[in-house]
N, C-alpha and C positions, 0 to 999 in steps of 0.2 A: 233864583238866588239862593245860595246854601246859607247857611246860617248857625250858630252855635245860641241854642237856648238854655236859661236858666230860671228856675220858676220854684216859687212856694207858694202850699197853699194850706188852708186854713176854712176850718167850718165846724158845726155846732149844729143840732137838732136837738129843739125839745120837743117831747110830746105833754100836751097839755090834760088836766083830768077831765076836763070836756070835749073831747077828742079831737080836736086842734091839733095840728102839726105845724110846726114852723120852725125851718132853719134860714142859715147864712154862712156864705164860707167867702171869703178872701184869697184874691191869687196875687201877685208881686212876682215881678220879673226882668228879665233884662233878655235883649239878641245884640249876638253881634256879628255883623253878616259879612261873610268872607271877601275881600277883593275891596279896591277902594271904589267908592259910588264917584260916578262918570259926571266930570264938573267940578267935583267935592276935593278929590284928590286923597282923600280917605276914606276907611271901612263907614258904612252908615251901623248907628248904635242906637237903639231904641230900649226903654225903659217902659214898663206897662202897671194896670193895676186893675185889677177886678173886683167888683161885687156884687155879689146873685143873693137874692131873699125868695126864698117860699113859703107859701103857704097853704093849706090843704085840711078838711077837716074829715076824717073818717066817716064817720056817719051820714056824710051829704053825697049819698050814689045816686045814679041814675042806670038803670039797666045794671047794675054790681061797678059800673063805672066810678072812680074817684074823680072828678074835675079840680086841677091845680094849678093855682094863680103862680107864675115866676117873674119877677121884672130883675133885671141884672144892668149894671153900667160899668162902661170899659173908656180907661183913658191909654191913649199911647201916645209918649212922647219922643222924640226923633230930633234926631242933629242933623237930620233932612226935612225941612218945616213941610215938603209935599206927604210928609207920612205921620203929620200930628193929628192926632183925632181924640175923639169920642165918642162913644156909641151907647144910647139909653133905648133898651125895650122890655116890652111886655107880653108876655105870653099865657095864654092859658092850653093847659094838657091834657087830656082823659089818662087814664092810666086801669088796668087791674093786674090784683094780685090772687095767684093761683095756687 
């Protein structure tokens, strides 16, 4: 399905003097997908919203590794009730910097 998207986003990181890292950013957006949906008799339009937190503290390596907690949650909502959702998780990352 083709679609036209539009999307803003939004985020912030502080670094903390205990070496804490923690940001958040914000996504906002809209699709609206080409052709009418089958049944509907119109284009399907869905409307979304995001938001991701992390956090991470420098000084807690393993092997030079940083391990970084992220849990993010997403809603979509749809003028086709089969495409209403939300989605809550959590992950944790290794990371290094070279």
């Amino acid at each position: 399905m083709q679609f036209d998207e539009y999307k803003a986003s939004l985020g912030a990181t502080k670094l903390w003097n205990s070496g804490l890292s923690t940001s958040v950013s914000l996504n906002l957006g809209q699709r609206g997908f080409i052709g009418d949906f089958p049944l509907l008799a119109k284009p399907r339009q869905d409307v979304f919203a995001g938001l991701t937190m992390t956090i991470h503290h420098n000084d807690f390596t393993y092997f030079g590794f940083t391990p970084n907690l992220s849990c993010s949650y997403l809603k979509n909502v749809s003028n086709v009730a089969l495409f209403d959702y939300s989605v809550s998780q959590c992950g944790v990352r290794i990371s290094r910097e070279f």
